[in-house]
N, C-alpha and C positions, 0 to 999 in steps of 0.2 A: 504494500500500500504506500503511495506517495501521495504528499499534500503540496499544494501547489496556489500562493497567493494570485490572483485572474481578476480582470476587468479594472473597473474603477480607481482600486488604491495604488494600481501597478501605476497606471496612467496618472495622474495625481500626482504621484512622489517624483517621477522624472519630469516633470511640469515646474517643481519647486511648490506647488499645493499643498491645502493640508487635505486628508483624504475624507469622504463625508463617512464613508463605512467599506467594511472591509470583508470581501469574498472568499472563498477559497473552494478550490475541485480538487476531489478525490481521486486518484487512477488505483485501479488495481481492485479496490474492494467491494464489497456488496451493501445492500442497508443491513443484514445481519449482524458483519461485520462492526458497524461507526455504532448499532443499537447496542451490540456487548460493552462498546468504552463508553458508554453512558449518553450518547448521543440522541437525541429526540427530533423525530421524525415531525415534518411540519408538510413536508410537498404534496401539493394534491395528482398534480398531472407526472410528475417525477421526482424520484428521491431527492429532498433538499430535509439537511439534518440542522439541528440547533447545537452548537457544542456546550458540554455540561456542562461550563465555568463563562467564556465568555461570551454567553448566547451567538455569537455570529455562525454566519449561516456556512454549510459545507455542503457542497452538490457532488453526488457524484459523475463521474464525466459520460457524456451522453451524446448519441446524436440525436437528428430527430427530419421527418422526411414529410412530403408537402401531402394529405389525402385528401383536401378539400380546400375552395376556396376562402378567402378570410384568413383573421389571424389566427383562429382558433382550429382548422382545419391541419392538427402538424397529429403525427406519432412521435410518440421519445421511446429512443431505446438506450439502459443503462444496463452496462457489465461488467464487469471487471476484465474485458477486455481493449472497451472503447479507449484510445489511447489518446494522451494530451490535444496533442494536432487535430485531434478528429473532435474533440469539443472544442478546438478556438477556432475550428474553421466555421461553427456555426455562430459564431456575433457576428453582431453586425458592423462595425468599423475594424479598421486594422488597430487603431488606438486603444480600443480597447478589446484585443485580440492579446495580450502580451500576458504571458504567467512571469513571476518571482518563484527559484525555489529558495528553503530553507536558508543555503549560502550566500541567497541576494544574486545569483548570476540570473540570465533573464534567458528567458524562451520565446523567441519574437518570429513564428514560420511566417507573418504575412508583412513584415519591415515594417510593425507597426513604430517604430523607434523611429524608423526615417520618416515616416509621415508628422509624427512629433515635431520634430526638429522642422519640417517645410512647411508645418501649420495646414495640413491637409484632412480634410475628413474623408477619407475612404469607401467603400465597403470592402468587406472580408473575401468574398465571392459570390457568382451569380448566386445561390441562396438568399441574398439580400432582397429580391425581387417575389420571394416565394410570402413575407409576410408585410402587412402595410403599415404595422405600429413602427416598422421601421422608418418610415418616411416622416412623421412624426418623432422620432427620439434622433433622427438626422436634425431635424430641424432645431429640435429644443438641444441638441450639443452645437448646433450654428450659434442661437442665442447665446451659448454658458460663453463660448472659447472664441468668438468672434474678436472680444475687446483683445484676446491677446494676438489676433491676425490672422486665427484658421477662414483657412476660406472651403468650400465642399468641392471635390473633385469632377470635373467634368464628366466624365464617364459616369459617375456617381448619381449626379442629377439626370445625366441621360436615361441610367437606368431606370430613376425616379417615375420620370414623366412616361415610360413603356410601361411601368405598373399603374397610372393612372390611369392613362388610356385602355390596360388593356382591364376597367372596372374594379384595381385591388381595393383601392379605398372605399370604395362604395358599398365595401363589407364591415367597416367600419362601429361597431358599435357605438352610442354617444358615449357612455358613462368611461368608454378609452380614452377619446375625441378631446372630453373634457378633463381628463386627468394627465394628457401631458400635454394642454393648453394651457392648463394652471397651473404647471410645474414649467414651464417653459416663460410665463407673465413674470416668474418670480428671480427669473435670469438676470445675469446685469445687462443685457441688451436684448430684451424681446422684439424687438424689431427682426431682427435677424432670423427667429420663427417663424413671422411672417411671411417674408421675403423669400425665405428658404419655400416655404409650399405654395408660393405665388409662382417663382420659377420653376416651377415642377408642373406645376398647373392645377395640387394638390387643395388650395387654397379658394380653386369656385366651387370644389365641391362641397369642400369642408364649411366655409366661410362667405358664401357668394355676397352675402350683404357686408362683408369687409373686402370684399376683391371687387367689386363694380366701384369702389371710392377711387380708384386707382383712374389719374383721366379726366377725375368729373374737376374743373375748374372751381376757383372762390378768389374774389376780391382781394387782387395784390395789396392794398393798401392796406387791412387787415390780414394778411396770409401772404408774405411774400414768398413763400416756396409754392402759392397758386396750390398746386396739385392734393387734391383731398385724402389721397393715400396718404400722401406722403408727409403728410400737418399728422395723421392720426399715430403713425411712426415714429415721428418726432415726440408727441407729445406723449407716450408710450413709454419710449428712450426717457425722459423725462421725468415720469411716475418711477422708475428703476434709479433713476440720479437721487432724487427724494426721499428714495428706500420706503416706497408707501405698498402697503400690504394689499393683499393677492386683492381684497373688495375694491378696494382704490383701481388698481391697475385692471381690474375687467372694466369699469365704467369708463375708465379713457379708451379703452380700445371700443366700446361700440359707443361712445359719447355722440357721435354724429353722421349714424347711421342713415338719417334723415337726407344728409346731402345726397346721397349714391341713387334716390327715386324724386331730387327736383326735375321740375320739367324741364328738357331742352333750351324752353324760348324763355326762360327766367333766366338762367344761365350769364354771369358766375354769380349773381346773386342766388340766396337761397332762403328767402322769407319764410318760416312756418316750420324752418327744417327738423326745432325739436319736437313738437306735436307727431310728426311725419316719423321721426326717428322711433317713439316710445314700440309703435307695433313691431317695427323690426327688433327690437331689442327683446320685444317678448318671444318672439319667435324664436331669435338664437338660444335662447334660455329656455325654451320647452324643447326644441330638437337636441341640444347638447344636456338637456336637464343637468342645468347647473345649480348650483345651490340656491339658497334663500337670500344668505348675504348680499352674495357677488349680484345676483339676480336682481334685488330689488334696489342698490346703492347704482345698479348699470341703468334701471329705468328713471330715477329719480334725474343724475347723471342730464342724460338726455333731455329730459324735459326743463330743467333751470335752470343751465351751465350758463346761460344769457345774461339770466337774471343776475347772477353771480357779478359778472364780467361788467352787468349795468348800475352796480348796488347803489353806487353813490348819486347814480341818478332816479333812482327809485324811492315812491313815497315810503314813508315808514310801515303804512300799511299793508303794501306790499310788499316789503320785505319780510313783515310779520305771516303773509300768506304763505313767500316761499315756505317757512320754518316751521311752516303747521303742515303745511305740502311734505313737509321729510319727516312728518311728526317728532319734529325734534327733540320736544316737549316729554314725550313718553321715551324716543331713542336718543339721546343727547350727544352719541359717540357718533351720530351720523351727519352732524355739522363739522365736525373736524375729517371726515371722511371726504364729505362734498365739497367743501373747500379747497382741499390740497387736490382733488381730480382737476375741479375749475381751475387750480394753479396752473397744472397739468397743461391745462387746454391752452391756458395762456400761452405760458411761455414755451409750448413744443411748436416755435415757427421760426423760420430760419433768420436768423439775426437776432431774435428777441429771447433767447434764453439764460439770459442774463438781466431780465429786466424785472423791475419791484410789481410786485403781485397785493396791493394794500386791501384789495377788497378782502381778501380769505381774513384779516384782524377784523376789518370791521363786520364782514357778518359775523365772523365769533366772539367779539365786541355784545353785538348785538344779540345774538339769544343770551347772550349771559346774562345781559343784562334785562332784558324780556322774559327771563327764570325765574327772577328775582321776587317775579309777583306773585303771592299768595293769596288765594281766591278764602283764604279762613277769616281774613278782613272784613272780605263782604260778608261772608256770613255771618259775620257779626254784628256786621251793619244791617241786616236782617233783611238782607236782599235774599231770593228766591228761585228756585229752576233757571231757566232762559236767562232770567238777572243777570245772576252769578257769572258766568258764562259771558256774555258782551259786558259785563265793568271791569273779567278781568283782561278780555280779547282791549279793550280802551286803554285800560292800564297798561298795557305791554307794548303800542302802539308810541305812548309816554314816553316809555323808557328808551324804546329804538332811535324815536327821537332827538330825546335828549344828546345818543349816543352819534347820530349823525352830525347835528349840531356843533358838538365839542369836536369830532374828527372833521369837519367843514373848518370852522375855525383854526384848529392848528394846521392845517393843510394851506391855509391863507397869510398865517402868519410866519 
Protein backbone atom coordinates (compact mmCIF):
# COMPACT_ATOMS: atom_id res chain seq x y z
CA UNK A 1 0.00 0.00 0.00
CA UNK A 2 1.37 3.60 -0.86
CA UNK A 3 -0.07 7.00 0.04
CA UNK A 4 0.28 9.59 -2.03
CA UNK A 5 -0.53 13.44 -1.26
CA UNK A 6 -2.87 14.52 -5.10
CA UNK A 7 -4.66 17.52 -6.22
CA UNK A 8 -5.12 20.77 -4.54
CA UNK A 9 -2.27 20.95 -1.74
CA UNK A 10 0.36 19.48 -4.36
CA UNK A 11 -0.80 22.45 -6.52
CA UNK A 12 -0.86 25.16 -3.68
CA UNK A 13 2.50 24.50 -2.16
CA UNK A 14 4.51 24.92 -5.59
CA UNK A 15 2.32 28.13 -6.09
CA UNK A 16 3.81 29.50 -2.68
CA UNK A 17 -0.13 29.17 -1.35
CA UNK A 18 -1.29 28.05 1.68
CA UNK A 19 -3.32 24.94 0.90
CA UNK A 20 -7.23 25.02 1.61
CA UNK A 21 -7.29 21.05 2.48
CA UNK A 22 -5.40 18.22 1.94
CA UNK A 23 -6.09 14.89 -0.30
CA UNK A 24 -4.56 11.81 -0.55
CA UNK A 25 -4.92 8.33 -2.99
CA UNK A 26 -4.29 5.13 -1.87
CA UNK A 27 -2.60 2.55 -4.51
CA UNK A 28 -2.26 -0.90 -3.75
CA UNK A 29 -5.15 -1.42 -1.20
CA UNK A 30 -8.65 -2.40 -0.73
CA UNK A 31 -11.44 -0.49 1.71
CA UNK A 32 -10.88 -3.64 3.96
CA UNK A 33 -7.76 -2.85 4.17
CA UNK A 34 -7.65 1.44 5.26
CA UNK A 35 -11.36 0.00 7.48
CA UNK A 36 -8.75 -2.59 9.65
CA UNK A 37 -6.36 0.81 10.42
CA UNK A 38 -9.26 2.46 11.72
CA UNK A 39 -10.36 4.36 8.61
CA UNK A 40 -14.10 5.26 8.11
CA UNK A 41 -15.76 4.97 5.01
CA UNK A 42 -17.75 8.01 3.84
CA UNK A 43 -17.92 7.57 -0.32
CA UNK A 44 -21.15 6.96 -1.65
CA UNK A 45 -20.35 6.28 -5.47
CA UNK A 46 -16.41 5.08 -4.58
CA UNK A 47 -14.35 4.36 -1.77
CA UNK A 48 -13.36 7.62 -0.10
CA UNK A 49 -12.16 7.00 3.79
CA UNK A 50 -11.94 9.49 6.80
CA UNK A 51 -8.53 8.98 8.51
CA UNK A 52 -8.84 8.18 12.25
CA UNK A 53 -7.00 11.05 13.72
CA UNK A 54 -6.83 13.80 11.14
CA UNK A 55 -10.33 13.38 9.48
CA UNK A 56 -8.86 14.19 5.84
CA UNK A 57 -10.06 12.34 3.33
CA UNK A 58 -8.18 9.18 1.54
CA UNK A 59 -9.47 7.77 -1.83
CA UNK A 60 -8.57 4.82 -3.15
CA UNK A 61 -7.20 5.05 -6.77
CA UNK A 62 -9.75 4.42 -9.31
CA UNK A 63 -10.74 4.92 -12.75
CA UNK A 64 -13.93 5.57 -13.86
CA UNK A 65 -15.48 5.32 -17.64
CA UNK A 66 -18.29 7.42 -19.54
CA UNK A 67 -22.03 5.08 -19.53
CA UNK A 68 -24.32 7.83 -19.87
CA UNK A 69 -24.68 11.33 -20.77
CA UNK A 70 -24.37 14.12 -17.97
CA UNK A 71 -22.01 14.33 -15.13
CA UNK A 72 -23.49 11.66 -13.23
CA UNK A 73 -23.41 9.05 -16.16
CA UNK A 74 -19.55 7.64 -15.03
CA UNK A 75 -18.69 3.92 -13.58
CA UNK A 76 -15.76 4.00 -10.91
CA UNK A 77 -13.71 1.16 -10.77
CA UNK A 78 -11.29 0.63 -7.58
CA UNK A 79 -8.58 -2.00 -6.85
CA UNK A 80 -5.78 -2.60 -5.67
CA UNK A 81 -4.53 -2.60 -8.83
CA UNK A 82 -5.44 0.72 -10.48
CA UNK A 83 -2.00 2.33 -10.51
CA UNK A 84 -1.20 6.03 -9.60
CA UNK A 85 -1.09 7.23 -13.41
CA UNK A 86 -4.31 5.69 -14.09
CA UNK A 87 -6.00 7.99 -11.27
CA UNK A 88 -4.29 11.27 -12.26
CA UNK A 89 -5.20 10.64 -15.66
CA UNK A 90 -8.62 11.04 -14.62
CA UNK A 91 -8.62 15.04 -13.23
CA UNK A 92 -9.38 17.34 -14.90
CA UNK A 93 -6.36 19.85 -15.27
CA UNK A 94 -2.76 18.97 -15.41
CA UNK A 95 -2.25 21.32 -12.22
CA UNK A 96 -3.93 19.41 -10.59
CA UNK A 97 -2.81 16.12 -11.82
CA UNK A 98 0.43 16.06 -9.74
CA UNK A 99 0.97 13.54 -6.54
CA UNK A 100 3.70 14.31 -3.56
CA UNK A 101 5.08 11.05 -2.16
CA UNK A 102 6.11 10.69 1.43
CA UNK A 103 9.91 12.16 0.52
CA UNK A 104 8.22 15.27 -1.19
CA UNK A 105 9.70 14.15 -4.66
CA UNK A 106 6.79 14.65 -7.17
CA UNK A 107 4.92 12.43 -9.74
CA UNK A 108 3.81 14.85 -12.54
CA UNK A 109 2.93 12.19 -15.91
CA UNK A 110 0.90 15.11 -17.57
CA UNK A 111 3.86 18.28 -16.93
CA UNK A 112 1.44 19.60 -14.66
CA UNK A 113 4.69 21.41 -13.08
CA UNK A 114 5.32 23.04 -16.47
CA UNK A 115 1.94 24.34 -16.86
CA UNK A 116 2.46 25.93 -13.21
CA UNK A 117 5.26 27.72 -14.15
CA UNK A 118 3.52 29.03 -17.84
CA UNK A 119 0.39 29.97 -15.92
CA UNK A 120 -1.63 27.47 -18.06
CA UNK A 121 -4.88 25.63 -17.27
CA UNK A 122 -4.96 22.59 -19.10
CA UNK A 123 -6.85 19.54 -19.37
CA UNK A 124 -5.55 16.07 -18.20
CA UNK A 125 -6.91 14.34 -21.48
CA UNK A 126 -9.77 13.95 -23.88
CA UNK A 127 -11.75 12.55 -20.74
CA UNK A 128 -12.06 16.04 -19.98
CA UNK A 129 -14.93 16.33 -22.49
CA UNK A 130 -16.63 13.16 -21.14
CA UNK A 131 -18.15 15.37 -17.88
CA UNK A 132 -19.51 19.01 -17.89
CA UNK A 133 -18.87 20.02 -14.20
CA UNK A 134 -15.67 20.30 -15.60
CA UNK A 135 -16.25 23.22 -17.61
CA UNK A 136 -17.59 24.95 -14.77
CA UNK A 137 -14.49 24.17 -12.18
CA UNK A 138 -12.20 25.29 -15.46
CA UNK A 139 -13.87 28.23 -15.13
CA UNK A 140 -14.03 28.83 -11.27
CA UNK A 141 -9.99 27.95 -11.34
CA UNK A 142 -9.93 30.83 -14.29
CA UNK A 143 -11.52 33.04 -11.50
CA UNK A 144 -9.13 31.72 -8.38
CA UNK A 145 -5.53 31.89 -10.59
CA UNK A 146 -6.39 34.43 -13.11
CA UNK A 147 -4.98 37.59 -10.72
CA UNK A 148 -1.76 35.52 -10.68
CA UNK A 149 -1.76 35.24 -14.92
CA UNK A 150 -3.11 31.60 -15.64
CA UNK A 151 -4.64 32.08 -18.69
CA UNK A 152 -6.94 28.49 -20.09
CA UNK A 153 -5.22 26.77 -22.85
CA UNK A 154 -6.43 26.91 -26.37
CA UNK A 155 -7.07 23.48 -27.09
CA UNK A 156 -8.75 23.49 -23.68
CA UNK A 157 -11.50 25.98 -24.58
CA UNK A 158 -11.68 24.28 -27.94
CA UNK A 159 -12.57 21.31 -26.38
CA UNK A 160 -14.87 23.21 -24.04
CA UNK A 161 -17.00 24.77 -26.69
CA UNK A 162 -17.39 20.67 -28.62
CA UNK A 163 -18.89 19.78 -25.32
CA UNK A 164 -21.30 22.58 -25.48
CA UNK A 165 -22.22 22.14 -28.66
CA UNK A 166 -22.39 18.64 -28.65
CA UNK A 167 -25.44 19.37 -25.57
CA UNK A 168 -22.83 18.35 -22.24
CA UNK A 169 -24.08 21.18 -20.34
CA UNK A 170 -27.51 20.93 -20.89
CA UNK A 171 -27.20 17.99 -18.46
CA UNK A 172 -26.43 20.04 -16.04
CA UNK A 173 -28.34 19.89 -12.88
CA UNK A 174 -29.16 23.43 -11.13
CA UNK A 175 -28.29 22.61 -7.52
CA UNK A 176 -24.33 21.86 -9.55
CA UNK A 177 -24.85 25.15 -11.70
CA UNK A 178 -25.27 26.93 -8.50
CA UNK A 179 -22.65 25.50 -6.20
CA UNK A 180 -19.74 26.23 -8.37
CA UNK A 181 -21.26 29.70 -9.35
CA UNK A 182 -21.15 30.43 -5.70
CA UNK A 183 -17.94 29.09 -5.08
CA UNK A 184 -16.48 30.66 -8.18
CA UNK A 185 -18.47 34.69 -6.83
CA UNK A 186 -16.30 34.18 -3.88
CA UNK A 187 -12.97 34.01 -6.12
CA UNK A 188 -10.61 37.10 -6.15
CA UNK A 189 -11.61 37.74 -9.79
CA UNK A 190 -15.12 36.36 -10.61
CA UNK A 191 -15.12 37.90 -13.61
CA UNK A 192 -12.91 35.46 -15.12
CA UNK A 193 -15.85 32.74 -14.41
CA UNK A 194 -17.62 34.56 -16.49
CA UNK A 195 -15.62 35.10 -19.34
CA UNK A 196 -14.34 31.73 -19.17
CA UNK A 197 -18.19 30.12 -20.02
CA UNK A 198 -18.86 33.14 -22.28
CA UNK A 199 -15.94 31.90 -24.56
CA UNK A 200 -16.82 28.49 -24.55
CA UNK A 201 -20.27 29.52 -25.39
CA UNK A 202 -21.19 27.61 -21.82
CA UNK A 203 -22.46 30.88 -20.47
CA UNK A 204 -26.13 31.30 -22.88
CA UNK A 205 -26.97 28.24 -21.73
CA UNK A 206 -26.19 28.48 -18.28
CA UNK A 207 -26.77 32.36 -17.82
CA UNK A 208 -28.48 33.63 -21.13
CA UNK A 209 -29.93 36.65 -19.04
CA UNK A 210 -26.04 37.45 -18.03
CA UNK A 211 -24.64 36.66 -21.75
CA UNK A 212 -27.25 38.91 -23.85
CA UNK A 213 -25.69 42.02 -21.58
CA UNK A 214 -22.66 41.50 -23.41
CA UNK A 215 -23.22 44.26 -26.68
CA UNK A 216 -26.34 45.96 -25.22
CA UNK A 217 -24.87 49.74 -25.10
CA UNK A 218 -25.43 52.57 -21.99
CA UNK A 219 -24.64 56.08 -21.76
CA UNK A 220 -20.89 56.83 -21.97
CA UNK A 221 -21.24 59.80 -19.61
CA UNK A 222 -22.50 57.47 -16.87
CA UNK A 223 -20.69 54.14 -18.08
CA UNK A 224 -17.72 54.96 -19.84
CA UNK A 225 -16.78 51.28 -20.69
CA UNK A 226 -20.51 51.73 -22.75
CA UNK A 227 -20.73 47.92 -22.90
CA UNK A 228 -23.36 46.39 -20.20
CA UNK A 229 -21.26 43.19 -19.87
CA UNK A 230 -18.66 44.56 -19.38
CA UNK A 231 -19.95 47.54 -16.30
CA UNK A 232 -21.48 44.05 -14.63
CA UNK A 233 -17.68 42.46 -14.72
CA UNK A 234 -16.24 45.28 -13.55
CA UNK A 235 -18.46 45.89 -10.99
CA UNK A 236 -18.38 42.00 -9.98
CA UNK A 237 -14.39 42.49 -9.82
CA UNK A 238 -15.26 45.14 -7.45
CA UNK A 239 -17.61 43.25 -4.85
CA UNK A 240 -14.35 40.68 -4.69
CA UNK A 241 -11.82 44.11 -4.14
CA UNK A 242 -14.46 44.90 -1.14
CA UNK A 243 -14.37 41.39 0.09
CA UNK A 244 -18.23 41.44 0.32
CA UNK A 245 -19.96 38.14 0.86
CA UNK A 246 -21.40 35.58 -1.41
CA UNK A 247 -25.39 37.63 -0.93
CA UNK A 248 -23.54 40.90 -1.84
CA UNK A 249 -21.63 39.57 -4.89
CA UNK A 250 -24.87 37.53 -6.54
CA UNK A 251 -26.81 40.81 -6.45
CA UNK A 252 -24.01 42.66 -8.51
CA UNK A 253 -23.87 40.01 -11.00
CA UNK A 254 -27.77 40.07 -11.94
CA UNK A 255 -28.18 43.89 -10.59
CA UNK A 256 -29.08 44.85 -14.08
CA UNK A 257 -30.40 42.24 -15.75
CA UNK A 258 -33.13 44.77 -17.00
CA UNK A 259 -30.64 46.31 -19.49
CA UNK A 260 -30.17 42.90 -21.66
CA UNK A 261 -34.41 43.11 -22.63
CA UNK A 262 -34.43 47.36 -23.32
CA UNK A 263 -35.99 47.93 -26.58
CA UNK A 264 -33.74 48.53 -29.57
CA UNK A 265 -35.17 52.02 -30.36
CA UNK A 266 -34.52 53.39 -26.44
CA UNK A 267 -31.16 52.33 -26.85
CA UNK A 268 -28.38 53.38 -24.88
CA UNK A 269 -30.69 54.73 -22.72
CA UNK A 270 -32.45 52.37 -20.46
CA UNK A 271 -35.59 53.96 -18.42
CA UNK A 272 -37.44 51.21 -16.35
CA UNK A 273 -34.48 48.83 -16.41
CA UNK A 274 -34.95 47.97 -12.72
CA UNK A 275 -38.80 47.09 -12.67
CA UNK A 276 -37.73 45.12 -16.13
CA UNK A 277 -34.71 43.48 -14.25
CA UNK A 278 -36.78 42.04 -10.87
CA UNK A 279 -38.59 39.14 -13.38
CA UNK A 280 -35.32 38.09 -14.64
CA UNK A 281 -33.69 37.81 -11.49
CA UNK A 282 -36.49 35.67 -10.23
CA UNK A 283 -36.10 33.51 -12.93
CA UNK A 284 -32.29 32.91 -12.47
CA UNK A 285 -33.14 32.06 -8.94
CA UNK A 286 -35.82 29.50 -9.44
CA UNK A 287 -33.94 27.73 -12.45
CA UNK A 288 -30.49 27.70 -10.45
CA UNK A 289 -32.73 27.50 -7.14
CA UNK A 290 -30.42 29.48 -5.38
CA UNK A 291 -30.90 30.22 -1.82
CA UNK A 292 -33.16 32.75 0.06
CA UNK A 293 -30.33 35.11 0.96
CA UNK A 294 -28.53 35.53 -2.33
CA UNK A 295 -32.12 35.38 -3.95
CA UNK A 296 -33.99 37.83 -2.24
CA UNK A 297 -30.70 40.63 -1.53
CA UNK A 298 -30.37 39.88 -5.89
CA UNK A 299 -34.10 41.19 -6.22
CA UNK A 300 -34.01 43.92 -3.88
CA UNK A 301 -30.53 44.79 -5.73
CA UNK A 302 -32.33 45.36 -8.81
CA UNK A 303 -35.17 47.04 -8.05
CA UNK A 304 -33.31 50.35 -6.00
CA UNK A 305 -29.78 50.28 -6.97
CA UNK A 306 -31.06 53.90 -8.56
CA UNK A 307 -32.51 54.81 -5.62
CA UNK A 308 -29.38 54.34 -3.91
CA UNK A 309 -27.18 56.07 -6.46
CA UNK A 310 -30.01 59.13 -6.24
CA UNK A 311 -30.33 59.24 -2.29
CA UNK A 312 -29.27 62.75 -1.95
CA UNK A 313 -31.62 63.67 -4.34
CA UNK A 314 -34.43 61.97 -2.90
CA UNK A 315 -37.31 63.07 -0.46
CA UNK A 316 -36.83 61.70 2.92
CA UNK A 317 -39.96 59.86 2.36
CA UNK A 318 -38.76 58.14 -0.04
CA UNK A 319 -35.94 57.08 1.06
CA UNK A 320 -37.91 55.83 4.14
CA UNK A 321 -39.97 53.63 1.30
CA UNK A 322 -36.62 52.35 -0.07
CA UNK A 323 -35.86 50.96 3.70
CA UNK A 324 -39.38 49.48 4.34
CA UNK A 325 -38.83 48.02 0.49
CA UNK A 326 -35.66 45.99 2.17
CA UNK A 327 -37.73 45.69 5.21
CA UNK A 328 -34.86 46.98 6.95
CA UNK A 329 -36.76 47.46 9.85
CA UNK A 330 -37.23 43.66 10.71
CA UNK A 331 -33.67 42.77 8.52
CA UNK A 332 -31.28 45.50 9.41
CA UNK A 333 -28.16 43.44 8.12
CA UNK A 334 -29.80 44.18 4.72
CA UNK A 335 -28.93 47.93 4.56
CA UNK A 336 -25.23 47.32 4.99
CA UNK A 337 -25.80 44.58 2.36
CA UNK A 338 -27.53 46.93 -0.31
CA UNK A 339 -25.22 49.52 0.05
CA UNK A 340 -21.92 48.20 -0.42
CA UNK A 341 -23.61 46.07 -3.96
CA UNK A 342 -24.90 49.80 -4.96
CA UNK A 343 -21.10 50.78 -4.10
CA UNK A 344 -20.41 47.92 -6.27
CA UNK A 345 -22.44 49.32 -9.12
CA UNK A 346 -20.95 52.54 -8.64
CA UNK A 347 -17.64 52.26 -8.83
CA UNK A 348 -17.39 48.84 -11.38
CA UNK A 349 -16.92 51.42 -14.53
CA UNK A 350 -13.96 52.09 -16.16
CA UNK A 351 -12.03 55.12 -14.74
CA UNK A 352 -14.22 55.44 -11.76
CA UNK A 353 -13.05 52.97 -9.35
CA UNK A 354 -11.57 54.81 -7.26
CA UNK A 355 -14.14 57.29 -6.79
CA UNK A 356 -16.16 58.24 -3.07
CA UNK A 357 -19.34 56.36 -2.83
CA UNK A 358 -21.09 58.95 0.08
CA UNK A 359 -24.58 57.61 -0.54
CA UNK A 360 -23.96 53.94 1.05
CA UNK A 361 -23.11 56.51 4.81
CA UNK A 362 -25.81 58.31 4.36
CA UNK A 363 -28.57 55.74 3.64
CA UNK A 364 -26.83 53.88 6.62
CA UNK A 365 -26.84 57.32 8.35
CA UNK A 366 -30.40 57.19 7.63
CA UNK A 367 -32.02 53.91 8.98
CA UNK A 368 -30.06 54.30 11.91
CA UNK A 369 -31.37 56.98 12.49
CA UNK A 370 -35.14 56.01 11.29
CA UNK A 371 -34.41 52.93 14.05
CA UNK A 372 -34.30 55.13 16.57
CA UNK A 373 -38.04 55.48 16.63
CA UNK A 374 -40.10 53.78 19.07
CA UNK A 375 -43.61 53.22 18.27
CA UNK A 376 -44.04 52.51 22.62
CA UNK A 377 -44.24 56.56 22.75
CA UNK A 378 -47.30 56.47 20.85
CA UNK A 379 -48.72 54.14 22.69
CA UNK A 380 -48.60 55.96 25.30
CA UNK A 381 -49.70 58.69 23.98
CA UNK A 382 -52.79 56.50 23.60
CA UNK A 383 -52.65 56.48 19.86
CA UNK A 384 -54.26 53.23 18.25
CA UNK A 385 -54.17 50.56 15.29
CA UNK A 386 -53.47 52.51 11.92
CA UNK A 387 -52.33 55.55 14.42
CA UNK A 388 -49.56 53.85 15.77
CA UNK A 389 -48.27 52.91 12.46
CA UNK A 390 -48.24 56.51 10.24
CA UNK A 391 -46.98 58.67 13.70
CA UNK A 392 -44.26 56.32 13.66
CA UNK A 393 -43.95 55.87 9.50
CA UNK A 394 -43.99 60.44 10.39
CA UNK A 395 -41.41 60.19 12.98
CA UNK A 396 -38.95 58.23 10.81
CA UNK A 397 -39.51 60.58 7.95
CA UNK A 398 -38.15 63.27 10.82
CA UNK A 399 -35.38 61.63 11.47
CA UNK A 400 -34.19 60.98 7.72
CA UNK A 401 -34.58 64.33 7.56
CA UNK A 402 -32.93 65.76 9.88
CA UNK A 403 -30.12 63.29 8.66
CA UNK A 404 -30.09 64.68 5.15
CA UNK A 405 -30.06 68.08 6.39
CA UNK A 406 -26.96 67.90 8.43
CA UNK A 407 -25.12 65.71 5.54
CA UNK A 408 -26.48 68.68 2.85
CA UNK A 409 -24.87 71.13 5.15
CA UNK A 410 -21.53 69.72 5.68
CA UNK A 411 -21.35 68.77 2.17
CA UNK A 412 -21.65 72.80 1.41
CA UNK A 413 -19.44 73.76 3.95
Amino acid sequence: MNVYLVGGAVRDRLLGLPARERDWVVVGATPQTLEAQGFQPVGKDFPVFLHPETKEEYALARTERKTAPGYQGFQFHASPEVTLDEDLRRRDLTINAIARKPDGSLIDPFNGVADLHARILRHVSPAFAEDPVRILRLARFAARFSPLGFQVAEETLALARQMVAAGEVDALVPERVWQELSRALMEPRPSAFIRTLRDCGALARLLPEIDCLFGVPQPEAHHPEIDTGLHTLLALDMSAHLRAELSVRFAVLVHDLGKGVTPTAELPSHRGHEGRGVPLVDAVCERLRVPRAPSDLGRLVAKFHLHCHRAFELKPSTVLKVLEGLDAFRRPERVAQFTLACECDARGRTGLESQPYPQRAFFEAAYAAAATVDARRFVEQGLRGAQIGEAVRQARVKEIATIKETRTTSAIN
